[in-house]
Biopython code that builds the backbone (N, CA, C, O; Angstrom):
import numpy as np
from Bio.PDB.StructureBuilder import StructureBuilder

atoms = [
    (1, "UNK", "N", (14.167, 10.886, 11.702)),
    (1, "UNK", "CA", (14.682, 10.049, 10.638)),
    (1, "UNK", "C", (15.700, 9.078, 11.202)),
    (1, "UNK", "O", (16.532, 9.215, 12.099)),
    (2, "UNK", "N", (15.419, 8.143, 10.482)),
    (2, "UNK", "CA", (16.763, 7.129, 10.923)),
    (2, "UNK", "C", (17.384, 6.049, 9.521)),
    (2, "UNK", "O", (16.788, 5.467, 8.615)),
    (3, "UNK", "N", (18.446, 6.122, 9.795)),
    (3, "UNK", "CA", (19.203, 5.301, 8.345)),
    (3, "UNK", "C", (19.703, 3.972, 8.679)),
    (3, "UNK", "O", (20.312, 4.133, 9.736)),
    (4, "UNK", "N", (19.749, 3.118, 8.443)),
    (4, "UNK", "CA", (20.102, 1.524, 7.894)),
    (4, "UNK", "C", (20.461, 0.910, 6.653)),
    (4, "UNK", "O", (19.942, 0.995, 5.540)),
    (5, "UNK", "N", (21.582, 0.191, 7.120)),
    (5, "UNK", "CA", (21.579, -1.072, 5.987)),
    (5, "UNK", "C", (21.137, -1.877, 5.748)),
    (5, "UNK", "O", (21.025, -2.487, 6.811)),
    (6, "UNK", "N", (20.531, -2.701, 4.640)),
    (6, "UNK", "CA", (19.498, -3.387, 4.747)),
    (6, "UNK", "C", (20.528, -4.700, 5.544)),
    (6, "UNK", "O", (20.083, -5.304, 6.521)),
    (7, "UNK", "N", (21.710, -4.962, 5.055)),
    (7, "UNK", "CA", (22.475, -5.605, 5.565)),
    (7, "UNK", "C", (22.773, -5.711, 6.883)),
    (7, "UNK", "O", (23.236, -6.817, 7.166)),
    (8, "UNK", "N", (22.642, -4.730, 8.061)),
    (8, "UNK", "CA", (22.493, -4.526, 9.494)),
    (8, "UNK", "C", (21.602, -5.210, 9.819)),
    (8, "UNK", "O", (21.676, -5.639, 10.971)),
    (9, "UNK", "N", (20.438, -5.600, 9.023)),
    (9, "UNK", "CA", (19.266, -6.194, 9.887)),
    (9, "UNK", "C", (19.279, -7.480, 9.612)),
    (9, "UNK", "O", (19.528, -8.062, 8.557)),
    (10, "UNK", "N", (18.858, -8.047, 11.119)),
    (10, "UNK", "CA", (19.060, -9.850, 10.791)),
    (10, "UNK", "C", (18.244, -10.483, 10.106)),
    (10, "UNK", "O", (17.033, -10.262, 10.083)),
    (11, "UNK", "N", (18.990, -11.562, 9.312)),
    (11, "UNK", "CA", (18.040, -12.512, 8.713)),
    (11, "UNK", "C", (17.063, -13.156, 9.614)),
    (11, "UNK", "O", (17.475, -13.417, 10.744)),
    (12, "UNK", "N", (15.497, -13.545, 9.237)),
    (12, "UNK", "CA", (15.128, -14.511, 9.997)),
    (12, "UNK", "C", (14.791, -15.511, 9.161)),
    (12, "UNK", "O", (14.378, -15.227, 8.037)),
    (13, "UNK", "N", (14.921, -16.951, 9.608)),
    (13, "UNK", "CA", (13.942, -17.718, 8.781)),
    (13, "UNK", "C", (13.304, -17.998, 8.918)),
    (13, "UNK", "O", (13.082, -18.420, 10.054)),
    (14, "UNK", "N", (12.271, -18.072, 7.865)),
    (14, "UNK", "CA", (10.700, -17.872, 7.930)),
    (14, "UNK", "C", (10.380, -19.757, 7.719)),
    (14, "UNK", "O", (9.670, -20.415, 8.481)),
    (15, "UNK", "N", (10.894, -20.138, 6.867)),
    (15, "UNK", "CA", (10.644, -21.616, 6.549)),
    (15, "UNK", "C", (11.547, -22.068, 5.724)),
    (15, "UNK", "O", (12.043, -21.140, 5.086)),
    (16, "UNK", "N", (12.111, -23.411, 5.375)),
    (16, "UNK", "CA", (13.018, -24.399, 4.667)),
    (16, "UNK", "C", (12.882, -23.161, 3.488)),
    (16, "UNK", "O", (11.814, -22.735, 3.047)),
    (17, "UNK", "N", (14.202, -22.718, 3.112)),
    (17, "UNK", "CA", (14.487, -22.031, 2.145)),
    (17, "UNK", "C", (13.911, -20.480, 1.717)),
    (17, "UNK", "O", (14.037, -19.917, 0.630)),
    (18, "UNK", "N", (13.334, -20.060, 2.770)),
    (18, "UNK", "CA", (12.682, -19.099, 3.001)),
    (18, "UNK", "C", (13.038, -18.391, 4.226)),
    (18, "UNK", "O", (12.904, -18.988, 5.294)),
    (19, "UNK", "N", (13.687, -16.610, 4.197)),
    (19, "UNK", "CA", (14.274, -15.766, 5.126)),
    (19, "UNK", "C", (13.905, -14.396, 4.812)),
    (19, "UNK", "O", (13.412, -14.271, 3.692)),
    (20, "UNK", "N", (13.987, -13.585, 5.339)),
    (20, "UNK", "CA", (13.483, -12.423, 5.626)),
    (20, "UNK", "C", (13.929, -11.460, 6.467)),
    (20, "UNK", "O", (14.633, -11.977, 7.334)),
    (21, "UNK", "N", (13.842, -10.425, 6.578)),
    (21, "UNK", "CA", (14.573, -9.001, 6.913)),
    (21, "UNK", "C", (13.295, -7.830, 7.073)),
    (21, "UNK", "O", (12.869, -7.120, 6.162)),
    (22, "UNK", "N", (12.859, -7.851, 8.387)),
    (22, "UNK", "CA", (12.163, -7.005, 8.343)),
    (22, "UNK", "C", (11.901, -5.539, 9.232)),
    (22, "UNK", "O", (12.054, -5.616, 10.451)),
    (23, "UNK", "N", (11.487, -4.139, 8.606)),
    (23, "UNK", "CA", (11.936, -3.387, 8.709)),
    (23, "UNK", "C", (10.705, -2.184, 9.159)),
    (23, "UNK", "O", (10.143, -1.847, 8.117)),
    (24, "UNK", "N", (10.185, -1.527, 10.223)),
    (24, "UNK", "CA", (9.121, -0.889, 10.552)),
    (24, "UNK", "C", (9.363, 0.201, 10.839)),
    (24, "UNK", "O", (10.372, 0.466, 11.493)),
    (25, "UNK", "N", (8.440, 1.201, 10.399)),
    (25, "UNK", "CA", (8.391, 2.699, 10.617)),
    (25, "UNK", "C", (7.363, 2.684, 11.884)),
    (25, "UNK", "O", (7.173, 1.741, 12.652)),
    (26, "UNK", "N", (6.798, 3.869, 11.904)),
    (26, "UNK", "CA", (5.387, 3.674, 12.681)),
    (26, "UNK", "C", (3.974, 3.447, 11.632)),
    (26, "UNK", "O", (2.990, 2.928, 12.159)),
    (27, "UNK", "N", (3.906, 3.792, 10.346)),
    (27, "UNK", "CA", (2.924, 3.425, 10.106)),
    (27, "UNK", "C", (3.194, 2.351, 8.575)),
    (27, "UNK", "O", (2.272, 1.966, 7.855)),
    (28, "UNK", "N", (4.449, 2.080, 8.391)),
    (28, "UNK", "CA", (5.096, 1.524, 7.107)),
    (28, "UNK", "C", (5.478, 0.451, 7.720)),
    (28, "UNK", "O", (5.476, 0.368, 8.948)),
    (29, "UNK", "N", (6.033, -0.960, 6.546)),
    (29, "UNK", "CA", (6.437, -1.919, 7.039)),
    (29, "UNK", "C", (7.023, -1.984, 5.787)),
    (29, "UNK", "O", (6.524, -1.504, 4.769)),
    (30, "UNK", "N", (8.659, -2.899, 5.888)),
    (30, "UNK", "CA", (9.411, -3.088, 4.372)),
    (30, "UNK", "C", (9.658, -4.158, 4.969)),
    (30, "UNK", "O", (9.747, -4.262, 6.193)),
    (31, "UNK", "N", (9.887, -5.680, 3.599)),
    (31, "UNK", "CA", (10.372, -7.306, 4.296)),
    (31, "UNK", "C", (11.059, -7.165, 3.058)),
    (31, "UNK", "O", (10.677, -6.550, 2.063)),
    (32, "UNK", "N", (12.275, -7.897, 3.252)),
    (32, "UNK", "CA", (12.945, -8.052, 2.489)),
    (32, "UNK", "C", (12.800, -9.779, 2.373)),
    (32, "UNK", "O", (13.363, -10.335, 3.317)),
    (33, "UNK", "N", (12.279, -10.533, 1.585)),
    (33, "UNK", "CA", (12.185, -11.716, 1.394)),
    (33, "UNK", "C", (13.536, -12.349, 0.306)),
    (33, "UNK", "O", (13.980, -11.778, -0.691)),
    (34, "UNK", "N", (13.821, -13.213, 0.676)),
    (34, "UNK", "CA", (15.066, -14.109, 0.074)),
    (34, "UNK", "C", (14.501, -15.491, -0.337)),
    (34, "UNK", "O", (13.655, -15.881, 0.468)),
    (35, "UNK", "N", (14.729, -16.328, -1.350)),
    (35, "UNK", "CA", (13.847, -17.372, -1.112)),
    (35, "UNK", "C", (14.991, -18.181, -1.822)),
    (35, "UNK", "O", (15.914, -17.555, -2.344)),
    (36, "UNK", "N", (14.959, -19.604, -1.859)),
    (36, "UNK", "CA", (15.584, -20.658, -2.320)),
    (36, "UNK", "C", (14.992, -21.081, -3.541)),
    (36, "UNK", "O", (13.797, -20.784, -3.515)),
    (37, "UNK", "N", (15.392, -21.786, -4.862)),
    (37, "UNK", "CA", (14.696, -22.502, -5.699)),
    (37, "UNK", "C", (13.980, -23.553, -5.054)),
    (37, "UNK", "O", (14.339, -24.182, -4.059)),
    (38, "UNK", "N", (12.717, -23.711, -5.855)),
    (38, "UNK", "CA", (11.945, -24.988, -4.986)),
    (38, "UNK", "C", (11.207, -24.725, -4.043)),
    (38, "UNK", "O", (10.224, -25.457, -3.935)),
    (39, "UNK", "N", (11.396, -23.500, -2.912)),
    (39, "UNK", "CA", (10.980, -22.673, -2.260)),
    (39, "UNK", "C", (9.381, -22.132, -1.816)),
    (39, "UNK", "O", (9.210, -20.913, -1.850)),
    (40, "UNK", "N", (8.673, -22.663, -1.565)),
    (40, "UNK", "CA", (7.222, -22.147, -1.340)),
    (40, "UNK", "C", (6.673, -21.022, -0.007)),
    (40, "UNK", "O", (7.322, -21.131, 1.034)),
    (41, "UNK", "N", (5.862, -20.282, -0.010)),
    (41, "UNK", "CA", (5.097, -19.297, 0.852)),
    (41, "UNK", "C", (4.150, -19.546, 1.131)),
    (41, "UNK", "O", (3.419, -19.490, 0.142)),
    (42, "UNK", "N", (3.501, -19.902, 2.220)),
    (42, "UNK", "CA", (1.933, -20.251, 2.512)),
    (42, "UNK", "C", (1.039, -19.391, 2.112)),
    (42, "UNK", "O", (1.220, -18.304, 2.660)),
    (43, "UNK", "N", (-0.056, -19.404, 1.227)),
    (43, "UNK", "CA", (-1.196, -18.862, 1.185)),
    (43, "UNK", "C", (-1.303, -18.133, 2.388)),
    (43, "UNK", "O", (-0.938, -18.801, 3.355)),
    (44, "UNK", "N", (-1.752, -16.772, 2.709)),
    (44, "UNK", "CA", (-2.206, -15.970, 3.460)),
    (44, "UNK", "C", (-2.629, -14.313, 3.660)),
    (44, "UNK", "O", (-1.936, -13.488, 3.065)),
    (45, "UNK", "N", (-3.431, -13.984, 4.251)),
    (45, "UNK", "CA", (-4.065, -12.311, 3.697)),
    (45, "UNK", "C", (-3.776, -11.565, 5.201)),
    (45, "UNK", "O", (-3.691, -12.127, 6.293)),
    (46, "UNK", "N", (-3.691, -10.554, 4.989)),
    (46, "UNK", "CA", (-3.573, -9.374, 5.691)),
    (46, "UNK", "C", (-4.520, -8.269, 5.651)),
    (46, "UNK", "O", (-5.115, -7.959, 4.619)),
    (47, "UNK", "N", (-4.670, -7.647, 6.815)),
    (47, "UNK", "CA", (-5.670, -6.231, 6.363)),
    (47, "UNK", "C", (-4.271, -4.912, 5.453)),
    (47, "UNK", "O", (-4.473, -3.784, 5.003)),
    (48, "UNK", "N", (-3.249, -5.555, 5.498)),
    (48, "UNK", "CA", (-2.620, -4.458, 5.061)),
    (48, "UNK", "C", (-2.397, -4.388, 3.652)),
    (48, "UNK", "O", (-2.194, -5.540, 3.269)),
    (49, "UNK", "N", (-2.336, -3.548, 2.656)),
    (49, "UNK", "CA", (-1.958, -3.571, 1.233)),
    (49, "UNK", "C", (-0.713, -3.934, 1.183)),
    (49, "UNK", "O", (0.102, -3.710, 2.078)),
    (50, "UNK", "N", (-0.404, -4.716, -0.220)),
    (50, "UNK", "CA", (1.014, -4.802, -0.332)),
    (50, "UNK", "C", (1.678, -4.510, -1.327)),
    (50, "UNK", "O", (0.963, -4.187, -2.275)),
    (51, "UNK", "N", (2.963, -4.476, -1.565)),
    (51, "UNK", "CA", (3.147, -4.087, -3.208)),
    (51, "UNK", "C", (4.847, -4.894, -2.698)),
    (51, "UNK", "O", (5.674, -4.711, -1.805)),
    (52, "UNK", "N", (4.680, -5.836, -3.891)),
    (52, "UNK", "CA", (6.139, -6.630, -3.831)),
    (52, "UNK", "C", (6.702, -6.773, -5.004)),
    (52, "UNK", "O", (6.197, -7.468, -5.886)),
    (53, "UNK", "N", (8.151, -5.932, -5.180)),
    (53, "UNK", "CA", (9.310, -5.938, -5.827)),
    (53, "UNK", "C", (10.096, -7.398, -6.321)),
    (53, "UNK", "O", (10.415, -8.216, -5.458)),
    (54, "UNK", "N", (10.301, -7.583, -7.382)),
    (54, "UNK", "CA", (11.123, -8.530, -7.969)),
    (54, "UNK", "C", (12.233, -8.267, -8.151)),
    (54, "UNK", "O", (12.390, -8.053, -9.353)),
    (55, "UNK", "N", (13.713, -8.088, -7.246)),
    (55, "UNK", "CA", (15.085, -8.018, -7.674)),
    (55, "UNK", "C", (15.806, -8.547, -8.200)),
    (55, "UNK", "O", (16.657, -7.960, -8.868)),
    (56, "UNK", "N", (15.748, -9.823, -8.107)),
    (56, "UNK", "CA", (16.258, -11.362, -8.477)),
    (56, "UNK", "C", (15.808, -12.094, -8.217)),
    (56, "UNK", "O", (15.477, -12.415, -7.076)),
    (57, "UNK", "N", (15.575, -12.805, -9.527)),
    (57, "UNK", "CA", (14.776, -14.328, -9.802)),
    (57, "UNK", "C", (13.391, -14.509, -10.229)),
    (57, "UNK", "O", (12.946, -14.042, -11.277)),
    (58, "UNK", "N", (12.777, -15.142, -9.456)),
    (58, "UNK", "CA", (11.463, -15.742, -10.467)),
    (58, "UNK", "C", (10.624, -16.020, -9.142)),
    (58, "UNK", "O", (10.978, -16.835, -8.290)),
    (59, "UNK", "N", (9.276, -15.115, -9.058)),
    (59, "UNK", "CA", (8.299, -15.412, -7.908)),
    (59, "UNK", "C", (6.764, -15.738, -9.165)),
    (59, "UNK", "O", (6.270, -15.190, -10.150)),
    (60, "UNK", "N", (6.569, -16.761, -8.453)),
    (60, "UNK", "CA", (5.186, -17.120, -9.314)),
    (60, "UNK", "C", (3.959, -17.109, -7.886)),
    (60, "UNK", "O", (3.690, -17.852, -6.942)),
    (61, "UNK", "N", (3.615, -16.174, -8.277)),
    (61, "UNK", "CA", (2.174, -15.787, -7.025)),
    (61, "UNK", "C", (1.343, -16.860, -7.298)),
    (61, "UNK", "O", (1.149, -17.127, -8.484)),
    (62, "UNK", "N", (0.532, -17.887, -5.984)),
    (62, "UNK", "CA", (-0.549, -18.634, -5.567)),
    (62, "UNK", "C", (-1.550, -17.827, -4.702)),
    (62, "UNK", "O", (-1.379, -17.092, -3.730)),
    (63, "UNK", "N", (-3.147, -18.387, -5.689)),
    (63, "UNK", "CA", (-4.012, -17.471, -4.505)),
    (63, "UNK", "C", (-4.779, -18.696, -3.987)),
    (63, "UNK", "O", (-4.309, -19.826, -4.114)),
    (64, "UNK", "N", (-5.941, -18.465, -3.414)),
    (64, "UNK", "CA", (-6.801, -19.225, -2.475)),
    (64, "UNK", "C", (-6.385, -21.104, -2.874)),
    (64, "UNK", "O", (-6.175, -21.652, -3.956)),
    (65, "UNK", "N", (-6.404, -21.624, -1.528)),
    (65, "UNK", "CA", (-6.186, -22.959, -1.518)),
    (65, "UNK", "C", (-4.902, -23.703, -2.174)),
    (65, "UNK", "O", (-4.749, -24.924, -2.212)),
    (66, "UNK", "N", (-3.926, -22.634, -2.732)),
    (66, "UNK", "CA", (-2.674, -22.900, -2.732)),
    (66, "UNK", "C", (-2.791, -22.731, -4.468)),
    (66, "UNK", "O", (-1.627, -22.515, -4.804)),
    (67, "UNK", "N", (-3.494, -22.731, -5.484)),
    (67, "UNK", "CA", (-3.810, -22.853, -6.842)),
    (67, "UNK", "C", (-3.122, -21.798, -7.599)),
    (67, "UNK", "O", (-3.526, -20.650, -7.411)),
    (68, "UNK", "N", (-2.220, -21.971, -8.365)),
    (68, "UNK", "CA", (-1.517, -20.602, -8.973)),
    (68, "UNK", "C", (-2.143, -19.830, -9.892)),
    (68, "UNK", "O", (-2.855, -20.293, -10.783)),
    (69, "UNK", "N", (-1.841, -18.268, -9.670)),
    (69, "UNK", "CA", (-3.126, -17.279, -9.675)),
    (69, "UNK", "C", (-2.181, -17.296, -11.417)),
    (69, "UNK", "O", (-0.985, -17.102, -11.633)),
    (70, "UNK", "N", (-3.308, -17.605, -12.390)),
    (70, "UNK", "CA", (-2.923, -17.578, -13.675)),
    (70, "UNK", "C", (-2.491, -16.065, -13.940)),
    (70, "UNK", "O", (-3.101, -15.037, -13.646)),
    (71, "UNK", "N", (-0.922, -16.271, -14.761)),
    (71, "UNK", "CA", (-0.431, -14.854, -15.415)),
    (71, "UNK", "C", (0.379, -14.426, -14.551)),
    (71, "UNK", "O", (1.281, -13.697, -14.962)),
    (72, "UNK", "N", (0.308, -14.756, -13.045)),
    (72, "UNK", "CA", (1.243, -13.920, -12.114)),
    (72, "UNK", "C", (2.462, -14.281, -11.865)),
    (72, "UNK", "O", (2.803, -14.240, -10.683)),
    (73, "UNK", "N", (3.255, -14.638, -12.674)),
    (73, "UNK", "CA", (4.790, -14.693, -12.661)),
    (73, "UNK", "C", (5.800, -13.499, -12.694)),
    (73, "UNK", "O", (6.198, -13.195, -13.818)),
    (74, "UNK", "N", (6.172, -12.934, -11.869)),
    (74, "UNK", "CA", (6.932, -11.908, -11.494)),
    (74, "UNK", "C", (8.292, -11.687, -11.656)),
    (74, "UNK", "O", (8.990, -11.909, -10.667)),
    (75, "UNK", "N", (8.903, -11.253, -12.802)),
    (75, "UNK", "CA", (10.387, -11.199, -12.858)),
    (75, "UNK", "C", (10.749, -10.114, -12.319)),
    (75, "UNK", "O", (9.872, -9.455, -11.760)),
    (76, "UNK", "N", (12.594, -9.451, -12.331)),
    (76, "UNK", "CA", (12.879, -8.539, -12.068)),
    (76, "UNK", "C", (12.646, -7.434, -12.185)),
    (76, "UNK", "O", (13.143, -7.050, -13.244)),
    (77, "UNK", "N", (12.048, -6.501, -11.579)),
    (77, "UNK", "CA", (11.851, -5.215, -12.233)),
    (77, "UNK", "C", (10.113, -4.925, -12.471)),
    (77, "UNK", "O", (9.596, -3.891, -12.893)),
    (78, "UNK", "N", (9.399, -6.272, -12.027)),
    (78, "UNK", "CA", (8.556, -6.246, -12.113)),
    (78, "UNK", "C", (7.695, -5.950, -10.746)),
    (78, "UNK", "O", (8.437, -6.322, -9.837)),
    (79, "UNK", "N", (6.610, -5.509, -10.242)),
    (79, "UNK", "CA", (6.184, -5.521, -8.977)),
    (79, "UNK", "C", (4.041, -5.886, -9.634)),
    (79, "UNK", "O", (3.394, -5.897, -10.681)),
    (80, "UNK", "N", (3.866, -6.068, -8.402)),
    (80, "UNK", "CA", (2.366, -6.671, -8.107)),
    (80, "UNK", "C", (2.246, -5.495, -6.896)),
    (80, "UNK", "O", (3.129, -4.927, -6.253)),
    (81, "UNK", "N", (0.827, -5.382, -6.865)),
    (81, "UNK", "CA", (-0.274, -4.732, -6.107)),
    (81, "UNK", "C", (-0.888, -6.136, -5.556)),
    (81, "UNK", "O", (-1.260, -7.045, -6.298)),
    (82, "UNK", "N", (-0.944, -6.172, -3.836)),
    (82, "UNK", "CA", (-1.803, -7.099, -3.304)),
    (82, "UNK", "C", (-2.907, -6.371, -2.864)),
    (82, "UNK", "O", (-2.494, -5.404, -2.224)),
    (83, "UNK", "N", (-4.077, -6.395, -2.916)),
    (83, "UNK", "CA", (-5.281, -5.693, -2.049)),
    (83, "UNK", "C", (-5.157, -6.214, -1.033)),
    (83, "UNK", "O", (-4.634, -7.315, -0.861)),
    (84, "UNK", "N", (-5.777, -5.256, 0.084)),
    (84, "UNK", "CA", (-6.012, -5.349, 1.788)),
    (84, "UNK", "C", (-7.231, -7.021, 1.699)),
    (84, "UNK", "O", (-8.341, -7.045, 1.168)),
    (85, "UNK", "N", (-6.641, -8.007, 2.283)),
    (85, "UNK", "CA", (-7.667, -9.328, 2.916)),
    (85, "UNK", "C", (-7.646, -10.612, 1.692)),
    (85, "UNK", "O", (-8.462, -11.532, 1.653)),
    (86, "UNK", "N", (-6.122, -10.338, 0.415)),
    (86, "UNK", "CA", (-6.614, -11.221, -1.368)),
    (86, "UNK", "C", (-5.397, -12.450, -0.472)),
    (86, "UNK", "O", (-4.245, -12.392, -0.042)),
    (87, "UNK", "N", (-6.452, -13.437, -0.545)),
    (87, "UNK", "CA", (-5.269, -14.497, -0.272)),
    (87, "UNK", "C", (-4.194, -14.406, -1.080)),
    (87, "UNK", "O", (-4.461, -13.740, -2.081)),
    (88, "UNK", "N", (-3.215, -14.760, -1.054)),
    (88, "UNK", "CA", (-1.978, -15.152, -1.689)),
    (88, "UNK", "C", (-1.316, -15.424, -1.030)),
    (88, "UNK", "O", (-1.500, -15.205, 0.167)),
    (89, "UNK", "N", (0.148, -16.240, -1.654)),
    (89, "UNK", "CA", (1.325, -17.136, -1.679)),
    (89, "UNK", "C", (2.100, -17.104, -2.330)),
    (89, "UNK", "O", (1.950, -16.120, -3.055)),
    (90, "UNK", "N", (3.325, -17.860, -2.668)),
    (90, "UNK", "CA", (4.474, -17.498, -3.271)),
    (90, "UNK", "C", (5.040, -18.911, -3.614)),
    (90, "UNK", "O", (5.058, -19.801, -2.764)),
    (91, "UNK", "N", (5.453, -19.070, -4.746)),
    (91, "UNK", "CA", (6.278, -20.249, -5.147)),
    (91, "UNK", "C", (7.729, -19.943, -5.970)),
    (91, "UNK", "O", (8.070, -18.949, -6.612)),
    (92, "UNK", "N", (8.345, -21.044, -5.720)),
    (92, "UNK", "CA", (9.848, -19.914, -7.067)),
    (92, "UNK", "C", (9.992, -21.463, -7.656)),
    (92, "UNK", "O", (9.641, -22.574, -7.258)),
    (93, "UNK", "N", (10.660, -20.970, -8.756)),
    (93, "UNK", "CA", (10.642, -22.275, -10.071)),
    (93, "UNK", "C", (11.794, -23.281, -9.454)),
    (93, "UNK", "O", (12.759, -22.600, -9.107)),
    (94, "UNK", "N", (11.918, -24.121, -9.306)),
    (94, "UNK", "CA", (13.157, -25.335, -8.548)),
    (94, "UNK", "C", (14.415, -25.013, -9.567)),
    (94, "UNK", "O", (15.547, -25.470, -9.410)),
    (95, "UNK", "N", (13.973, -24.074, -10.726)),
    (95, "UNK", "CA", (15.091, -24.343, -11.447)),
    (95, "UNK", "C", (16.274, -22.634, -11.199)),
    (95, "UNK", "O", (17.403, -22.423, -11.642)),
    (96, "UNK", "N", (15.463, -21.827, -10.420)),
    (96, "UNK", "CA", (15.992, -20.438, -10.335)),
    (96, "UNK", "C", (16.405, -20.670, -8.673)),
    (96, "UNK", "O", (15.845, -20.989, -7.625)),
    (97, "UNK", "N", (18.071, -20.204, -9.278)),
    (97, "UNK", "CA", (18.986, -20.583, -7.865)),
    (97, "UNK", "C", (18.226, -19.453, -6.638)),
    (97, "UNK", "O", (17.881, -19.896, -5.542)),
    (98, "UNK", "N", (18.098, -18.444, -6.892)),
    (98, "UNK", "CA", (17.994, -17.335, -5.398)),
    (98, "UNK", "C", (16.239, -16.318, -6.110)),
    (98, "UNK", "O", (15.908, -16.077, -7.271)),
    (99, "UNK", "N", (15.780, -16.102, -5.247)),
    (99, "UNK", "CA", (15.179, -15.056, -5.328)),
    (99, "UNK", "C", (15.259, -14.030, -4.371)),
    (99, "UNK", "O", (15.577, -14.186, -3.192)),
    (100, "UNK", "N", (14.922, -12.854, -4.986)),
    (100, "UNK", "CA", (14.809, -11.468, -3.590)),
    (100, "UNK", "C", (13.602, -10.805, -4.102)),
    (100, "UNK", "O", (13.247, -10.692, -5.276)),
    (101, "UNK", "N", (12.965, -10.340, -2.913)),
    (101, "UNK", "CA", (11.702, -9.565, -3.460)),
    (101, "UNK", "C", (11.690, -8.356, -1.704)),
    (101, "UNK", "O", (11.923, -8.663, -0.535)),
    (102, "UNK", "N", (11.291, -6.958, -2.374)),
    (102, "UNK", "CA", (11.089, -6.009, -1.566)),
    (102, "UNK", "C", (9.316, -6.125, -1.852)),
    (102, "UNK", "O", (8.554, -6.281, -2.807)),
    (103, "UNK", "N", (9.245, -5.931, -0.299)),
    (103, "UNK", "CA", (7.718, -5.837, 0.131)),
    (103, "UNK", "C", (7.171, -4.888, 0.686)),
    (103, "UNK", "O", (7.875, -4.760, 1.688)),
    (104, "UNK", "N", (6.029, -3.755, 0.766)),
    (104, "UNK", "CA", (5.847, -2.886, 1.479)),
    (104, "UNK", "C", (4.428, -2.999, 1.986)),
    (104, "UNK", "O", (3.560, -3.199, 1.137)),
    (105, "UNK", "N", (4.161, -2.922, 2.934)),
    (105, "UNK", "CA", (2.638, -2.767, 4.020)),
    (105, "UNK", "C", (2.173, -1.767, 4.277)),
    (105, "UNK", "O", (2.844, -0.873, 4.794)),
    (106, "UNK", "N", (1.113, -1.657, 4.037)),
    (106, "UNK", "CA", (0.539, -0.173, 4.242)),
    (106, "UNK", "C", (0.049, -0.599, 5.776)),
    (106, "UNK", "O", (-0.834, -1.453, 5.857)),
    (107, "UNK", "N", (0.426, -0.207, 6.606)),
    (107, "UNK", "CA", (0.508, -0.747, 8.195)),
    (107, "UNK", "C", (1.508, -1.603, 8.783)),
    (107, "UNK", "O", (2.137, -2.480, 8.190)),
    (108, "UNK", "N", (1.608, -1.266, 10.038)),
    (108, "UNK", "CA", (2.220, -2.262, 10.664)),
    (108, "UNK", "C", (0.906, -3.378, 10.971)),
    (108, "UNK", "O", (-0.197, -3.202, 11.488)),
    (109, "UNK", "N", (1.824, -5.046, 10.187)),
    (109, "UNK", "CA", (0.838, -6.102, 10.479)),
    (109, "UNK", "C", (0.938, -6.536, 12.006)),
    (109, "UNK", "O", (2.052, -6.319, 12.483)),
    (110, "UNK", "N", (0.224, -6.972, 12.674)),
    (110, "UNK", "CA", (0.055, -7.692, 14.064)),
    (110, "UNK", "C", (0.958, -8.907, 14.220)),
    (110, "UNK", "O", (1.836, -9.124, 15.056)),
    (111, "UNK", "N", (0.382, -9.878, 12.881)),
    (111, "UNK", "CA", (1.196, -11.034, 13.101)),
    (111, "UNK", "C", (1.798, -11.720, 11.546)),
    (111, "UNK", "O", (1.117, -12.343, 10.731)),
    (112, "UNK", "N", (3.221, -11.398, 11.449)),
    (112, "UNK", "CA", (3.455, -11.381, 10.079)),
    (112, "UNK", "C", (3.984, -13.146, 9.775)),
    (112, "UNK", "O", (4.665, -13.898, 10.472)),
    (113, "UNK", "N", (3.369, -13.333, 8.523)),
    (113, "UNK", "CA", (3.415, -14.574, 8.535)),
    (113, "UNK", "C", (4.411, -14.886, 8.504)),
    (113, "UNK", "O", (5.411, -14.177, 8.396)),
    (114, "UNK", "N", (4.301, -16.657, 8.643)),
    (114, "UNK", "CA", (5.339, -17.546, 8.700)),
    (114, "UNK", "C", (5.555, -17.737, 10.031)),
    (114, "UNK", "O", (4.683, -17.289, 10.775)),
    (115, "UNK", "N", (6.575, -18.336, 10.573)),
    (115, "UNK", "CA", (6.656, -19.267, 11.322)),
    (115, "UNK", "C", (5.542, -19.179, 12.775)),
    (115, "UNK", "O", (5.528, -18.883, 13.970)),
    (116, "UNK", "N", (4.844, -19.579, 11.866)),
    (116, "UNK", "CA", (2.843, -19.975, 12.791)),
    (116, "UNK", "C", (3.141, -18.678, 13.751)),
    (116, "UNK", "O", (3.386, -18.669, 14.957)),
    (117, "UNK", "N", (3.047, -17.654, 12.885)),
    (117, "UNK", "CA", (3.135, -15.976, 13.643)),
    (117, "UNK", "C", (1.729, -15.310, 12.718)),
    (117, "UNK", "O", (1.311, -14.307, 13.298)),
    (118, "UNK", "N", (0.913, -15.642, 11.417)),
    (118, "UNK", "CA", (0.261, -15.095, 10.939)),
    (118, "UNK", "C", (-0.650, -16.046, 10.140)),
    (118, "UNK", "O", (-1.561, -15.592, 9.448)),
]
sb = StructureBuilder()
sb.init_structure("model")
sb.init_model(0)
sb.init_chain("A")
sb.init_seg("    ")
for serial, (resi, resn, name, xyz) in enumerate(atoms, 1):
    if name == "N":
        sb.init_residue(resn, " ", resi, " ")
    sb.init_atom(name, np.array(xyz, "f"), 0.0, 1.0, " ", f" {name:<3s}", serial, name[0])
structure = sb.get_structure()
């Protein structure tokens, strides 16, 4: 076993208004995503499942070709199921100052997106 703050671990940034905190077991993965208003996530899939937490703010999920996946607006308290290979993306409203969202991977990914890593 081993214990951390989520606060111990460095920010990275992933893209203009977009940072991240990420955190690996051997067969688990946790990202702590931070995002800016205005803020976008590139479309992209993984073989790994995901399931992402809404702490603060406003995430509106995009799937294939960047098109927002109707209904999927995600507030606090709310979480989504991604299936293993479903495109998706991430947008936040220009008008919601911060977002945070907890993410979990069923695997460690190879190459986790963002900065032209996935």
């Amino acid at each position: 076993m081993r214990k951390l703050g989520i606060d111990s671990v460095e920010t990275e940034a992933v893209d203009e208004g977009v940072g991240r905190k990420v955190v690996q077991g051997e067969k688990l993965e946790f990202v702590q995503y931070s995002y800016e208003g205005g803020s976008t996530f590139p479309v992209h899939h993984h073989p790994a499942e995901q399931i992402t937490i809404v702490v603060r703010g406003q995430l509106n999920l995009r799937g294939p070709e960047g098109r927002p996946s109707k209904g999927l607006t995600v507030s606090p308290g709310e979480l989504v199921i991604i299936p293993p290979n479903q495109p998706h993306g991430a947008s936040i409203p220009s008008d919601c100052e911060k977002t945070v969202t907890y993410n979990f991977f069923s695997g460690i990914r190879e190459g986790i997106p963002g900065n032209d890593s996935g």
